[in-house]
N, C-alpha and C positions, 0 to 999 in steps of 0.2 A: 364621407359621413359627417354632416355637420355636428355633430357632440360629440367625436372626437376631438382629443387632446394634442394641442401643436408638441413639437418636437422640445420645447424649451419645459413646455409645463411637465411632459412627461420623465425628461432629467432630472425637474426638480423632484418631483415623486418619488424616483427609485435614489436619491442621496435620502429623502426623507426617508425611508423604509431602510437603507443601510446605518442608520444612525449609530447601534450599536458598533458594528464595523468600523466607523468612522472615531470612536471615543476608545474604543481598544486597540486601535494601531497608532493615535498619538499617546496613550497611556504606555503601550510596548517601546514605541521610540524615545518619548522624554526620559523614561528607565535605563534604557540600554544605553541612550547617548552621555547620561549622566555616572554612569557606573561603568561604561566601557575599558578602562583602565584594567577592573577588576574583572573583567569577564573573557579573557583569553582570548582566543581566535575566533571566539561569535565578538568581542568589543572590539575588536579590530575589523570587522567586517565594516565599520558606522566610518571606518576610513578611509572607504571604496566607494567613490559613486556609484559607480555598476553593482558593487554588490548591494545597496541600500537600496536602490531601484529593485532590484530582484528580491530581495527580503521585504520589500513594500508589500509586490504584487501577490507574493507568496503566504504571507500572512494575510490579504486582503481575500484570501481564498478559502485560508485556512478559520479567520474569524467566519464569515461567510459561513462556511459550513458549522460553526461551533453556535452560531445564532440564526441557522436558518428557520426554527419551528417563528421566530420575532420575527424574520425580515419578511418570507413569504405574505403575498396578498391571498391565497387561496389555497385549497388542496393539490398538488401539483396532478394528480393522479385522477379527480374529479372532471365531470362533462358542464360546462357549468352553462351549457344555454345550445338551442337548437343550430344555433348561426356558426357555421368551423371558418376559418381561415380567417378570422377577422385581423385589419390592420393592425400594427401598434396603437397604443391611445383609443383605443375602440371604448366604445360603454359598452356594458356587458347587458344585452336584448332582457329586460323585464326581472332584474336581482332585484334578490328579495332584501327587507329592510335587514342591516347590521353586516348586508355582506357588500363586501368592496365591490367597485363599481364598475372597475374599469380593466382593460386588458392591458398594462403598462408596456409589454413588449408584444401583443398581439395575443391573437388563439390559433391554436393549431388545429391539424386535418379533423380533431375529434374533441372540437370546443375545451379543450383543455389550455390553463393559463402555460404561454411560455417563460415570462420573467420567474413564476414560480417552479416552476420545470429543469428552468437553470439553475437557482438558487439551491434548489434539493438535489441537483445534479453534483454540485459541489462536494456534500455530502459524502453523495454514491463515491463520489474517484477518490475522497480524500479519505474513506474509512477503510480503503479497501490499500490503495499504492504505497503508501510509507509502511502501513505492518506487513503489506507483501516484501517487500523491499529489503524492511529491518530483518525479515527472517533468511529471505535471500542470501541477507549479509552475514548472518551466524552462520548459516550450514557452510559459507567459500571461504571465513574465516578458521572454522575450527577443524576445518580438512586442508585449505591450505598453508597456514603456520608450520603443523607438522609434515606436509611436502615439500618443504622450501626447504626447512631447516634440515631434515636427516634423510631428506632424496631417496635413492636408491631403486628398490624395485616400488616401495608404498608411492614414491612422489609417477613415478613411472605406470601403476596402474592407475592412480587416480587423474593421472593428464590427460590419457588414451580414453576413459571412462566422459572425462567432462568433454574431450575431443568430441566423443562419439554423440554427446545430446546439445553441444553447438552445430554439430551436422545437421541434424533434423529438421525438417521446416517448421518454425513455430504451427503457423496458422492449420497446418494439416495434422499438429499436437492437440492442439485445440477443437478439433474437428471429432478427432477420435475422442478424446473425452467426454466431451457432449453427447456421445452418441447414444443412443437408450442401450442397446444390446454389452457395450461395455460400461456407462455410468450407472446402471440400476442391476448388472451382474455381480451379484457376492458369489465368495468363495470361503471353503473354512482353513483358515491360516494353519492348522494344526495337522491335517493330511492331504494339504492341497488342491483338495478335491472342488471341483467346478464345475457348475451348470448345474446339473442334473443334481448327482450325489450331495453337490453341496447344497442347493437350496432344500430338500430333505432336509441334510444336518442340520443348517440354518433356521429354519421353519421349528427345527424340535430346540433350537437354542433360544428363539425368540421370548418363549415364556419367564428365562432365564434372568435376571435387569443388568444383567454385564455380561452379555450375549453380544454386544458390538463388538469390543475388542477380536471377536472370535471369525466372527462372519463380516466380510469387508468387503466393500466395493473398489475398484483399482482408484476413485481417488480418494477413497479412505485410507487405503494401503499404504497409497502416494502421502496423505496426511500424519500418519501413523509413525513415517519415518521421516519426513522432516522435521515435523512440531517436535519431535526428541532432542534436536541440535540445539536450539536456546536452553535446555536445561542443562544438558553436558555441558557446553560451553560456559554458562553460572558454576557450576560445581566444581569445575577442571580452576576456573577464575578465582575461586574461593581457596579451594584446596593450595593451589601455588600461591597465594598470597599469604595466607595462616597458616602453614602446615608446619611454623615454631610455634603455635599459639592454638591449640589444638580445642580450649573450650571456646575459642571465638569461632574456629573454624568450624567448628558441630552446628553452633547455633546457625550460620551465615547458610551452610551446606542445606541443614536441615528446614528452613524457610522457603529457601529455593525450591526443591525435593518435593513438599508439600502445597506451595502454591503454584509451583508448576507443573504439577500433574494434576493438578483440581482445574487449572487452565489446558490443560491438554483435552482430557478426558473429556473437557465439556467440546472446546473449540474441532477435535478431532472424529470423536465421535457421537460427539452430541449425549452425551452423557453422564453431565453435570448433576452429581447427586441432591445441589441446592436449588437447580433448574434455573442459576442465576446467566451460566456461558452457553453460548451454544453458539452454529454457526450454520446458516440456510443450506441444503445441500449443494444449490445455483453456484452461491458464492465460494462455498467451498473448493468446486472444482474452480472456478475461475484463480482465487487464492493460489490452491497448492500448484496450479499449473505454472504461475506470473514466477511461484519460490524456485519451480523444478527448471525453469527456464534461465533466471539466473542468475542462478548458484553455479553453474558452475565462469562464468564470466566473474563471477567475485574470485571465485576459487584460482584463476586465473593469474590475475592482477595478486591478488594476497603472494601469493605462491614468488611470483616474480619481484615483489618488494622483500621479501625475506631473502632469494637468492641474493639478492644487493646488499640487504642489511645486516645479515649474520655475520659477513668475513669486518665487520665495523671494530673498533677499538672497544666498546661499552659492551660488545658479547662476550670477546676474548675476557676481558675485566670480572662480568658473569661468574664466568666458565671457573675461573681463578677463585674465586671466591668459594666455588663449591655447589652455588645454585644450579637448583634442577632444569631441566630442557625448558620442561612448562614454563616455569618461573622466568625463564628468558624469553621464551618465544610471547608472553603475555604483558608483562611488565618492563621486557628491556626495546623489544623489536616494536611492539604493535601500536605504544605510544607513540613510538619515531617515526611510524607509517599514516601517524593520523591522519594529516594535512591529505594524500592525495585517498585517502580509503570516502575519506567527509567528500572531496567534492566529487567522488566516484557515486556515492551516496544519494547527492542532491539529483546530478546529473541521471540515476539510473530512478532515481522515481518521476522523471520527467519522461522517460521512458514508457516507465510502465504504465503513467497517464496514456501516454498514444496507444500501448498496447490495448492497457481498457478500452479506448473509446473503439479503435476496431472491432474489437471482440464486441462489443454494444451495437456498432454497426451492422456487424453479423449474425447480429441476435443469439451469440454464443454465451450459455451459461448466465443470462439474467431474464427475470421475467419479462414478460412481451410487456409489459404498462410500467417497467422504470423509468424513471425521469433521466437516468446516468446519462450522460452528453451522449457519448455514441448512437443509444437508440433512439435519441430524442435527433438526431442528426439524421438516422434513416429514415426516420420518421417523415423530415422536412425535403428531404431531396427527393421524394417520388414529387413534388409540387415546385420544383425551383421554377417552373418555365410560370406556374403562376403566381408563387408568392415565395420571399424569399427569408422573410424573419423565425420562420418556424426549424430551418437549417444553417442560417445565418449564425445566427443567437447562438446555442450552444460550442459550434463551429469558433468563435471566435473567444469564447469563455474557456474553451481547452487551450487554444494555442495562446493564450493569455498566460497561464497558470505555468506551461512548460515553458515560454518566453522568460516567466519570474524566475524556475528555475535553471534553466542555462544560465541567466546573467546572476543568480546566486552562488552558483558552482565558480561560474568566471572572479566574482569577487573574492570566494573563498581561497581559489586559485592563488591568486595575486598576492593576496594576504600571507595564507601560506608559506609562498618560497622567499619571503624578507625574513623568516624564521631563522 
């Protein structure tokens, strides 16, 4: 196509359109590299090559996503001209005046921009993999602390329990939850009742405006009992921390308590009395399934860092003092576990990236027209024999983002055990 853009003019463009990107990771570096002394085990990371390369690429994903509505040249989701497949650098056939011109990374099967497709793609994984992740990490931390530390039959049934859903094959976890006849099945939580009986009771609860808690779908059920673990876990934290100082501990407790059941209630059942939280139903199942998968792989690791660290000299010391279980398992154990829980952390939302983009690959649990890599990937591979940017692009934007984090994990790593 002669008005296309060579390969040199089209790099300059997409730096030009990253600019924010580009002034918020030498702002994050010259801060961090200056202050790293004072910044613990993130300012010790700026001492690792491997890991500053990996916290480059990683914040270069994460600005990216926090400036995508400025970087994008187009709607990602938009048809923007009759012509599909167009090269990179293509002009876009007959744009109207004030809109961009050109297709900086090409058009895909259904004239839609793909440089903007990735950019929003960023978005999709990054809004979704780290709070899957973070909560991941509450539900295996605050089940297994108290497995590790007082064993017995508790550590015994919750081993065999997290045994029995690392058995299961994800993808076929995922399969079932998608499916209409179990995601869009409620039941009433109060007499069990299902199908039948219960979409009746359901049906007469609807009228009701806190009728969800009541009538629940299995991945609201699923939602209902994980999203509980981050406020326990606050409570439990607070409580062993103040429980000598008992009006700090009300206030800390009671903050908690209330803004994380205004965050439950919205994110869980879509419920939010201020209509500020909520959470699509799509995403929901995809969320509580990434948490239900795993949590018990934290639970795992937690469990077996506490068998190691309880029999330490600074528990026994605890124990002598008089402080409570919590207060040890919280303040004495779980700060000494930092080091491998963080790069357990980084590594396992690298994870859950690929998971996503699978699950996007197989059209599980997001809508057919998201930008998210995975489906913007299946998208391009029914066409690789004819074009190859449309699968390419995304394709390489994922294994970019888990490449930052493995070698951030790896720096963390390193870091770490000079402790």
């Amino acid at each position: 196509m002669d008005d296309a853009l060579s390969w040199g003019a089209i790099l300059a463009r997409i730096a030009t359109q990253l600019l924010p990107v580009w002034i918020a990771l030498i702002i994050t570096f010259a801060l961090s590299i200056r202050y790293k002394r004072q910044l613990g085990l993130y300012g010790k990371l700026f001492d690792s090559t491997v890991g500053m390369i990996g916290f480059a690429i990683v914040m270069f994903w994460v600005f990216t996503a926090l400036f995508a509505d400025l970087i994008v040249t187009h709607d990602a989701v938009a048809q923007l001209s009759n012509k599909k497949n167009l090269p990179p650098g293509s002009l876009i056939p007959g744009a109207e005046e004030g809109v961009y011109a050109w297709h900086l990374l090409g058009g895909d099967h259904l004239a839609r921009d793909v440089f903007s497709r990735v950019i929003m793609g960023a978005r999709s994984v990054l809004s979704i993999a780290p709070a899957a992740t973070a909560f991941a990490f509450m539900v295996g931390v605050t089940l297994g602390l108290p497995a590790g530390y007082f064993g017995g039959k508790f550590d015994t049934s919750l081993s065999f329990i997290a045994n029995l859903v690392l058995a299961f094959p994800v993808i076929l976890l995922f399969y079932l939850l998608v499916t209409p006849e179990i995601s869009s099945t409620r039941f009433n939580i109060f007499d069990f009742a299902i199908a039948g009986d219960a979409g009746a009771a359901c049906r007469a609860r609807d009228a009701w405006a806190f009728s969800a808690p009541y009538c629940l779908t299995i991945p609201e059920t699923m939602a209902a009992l994980l999203f509980l673990f981050p406020i326990i876990f606050l409570v439990i934290l607070w409580n062993s921390r103040y429980y000598t100082q008992p009006p700090v501990r009300n206030i800390y407790v009671a903050v908690t308590v209330v803004i994380g059941l205004w965050l439950y209630f919205g994110l869980a059942f879509n419920a939010d009395p201020l209509g500020l939280v909520s959470m699509p139903a799509n995403i929901l199942i995809v969320f509580v399934s990434v948490v239900f998968v795993n949590s018990p792989t934290v639970f795992r690791i937690v469990r077996g860092i506490v068998l190691d660290l309880k029999a330490r000299d600074y528990v026994a010391a605890g124990q002598t003092r008089g402080e409570g279980p919590w207060y040890i398992m919280l303040w004495e154990i779980l700060p000494n576990a930092r080091g491998p829980l963080i790069v357990d952390f980084c590594l396992r939302i690298g994870y859950t990236t690929i998971l996503l983009g699978t699950l996007g690959f197989f059209g599980l649990g997001v809508s057919p027209d998201s930008p998210d890599w995975g489906s913007t990937i299946d998208d391009g591979r029914k066409l690789l024999l004819t074009v190859v940017h449309p699968a390419v692009t995304p394709a390489l934007a994922l294994m970019s983002l888990v490449l930052g984090l493995n070698l951030l994990a790896d720096g963390l790593r390193e870091e770490s055990l000079k402790d």
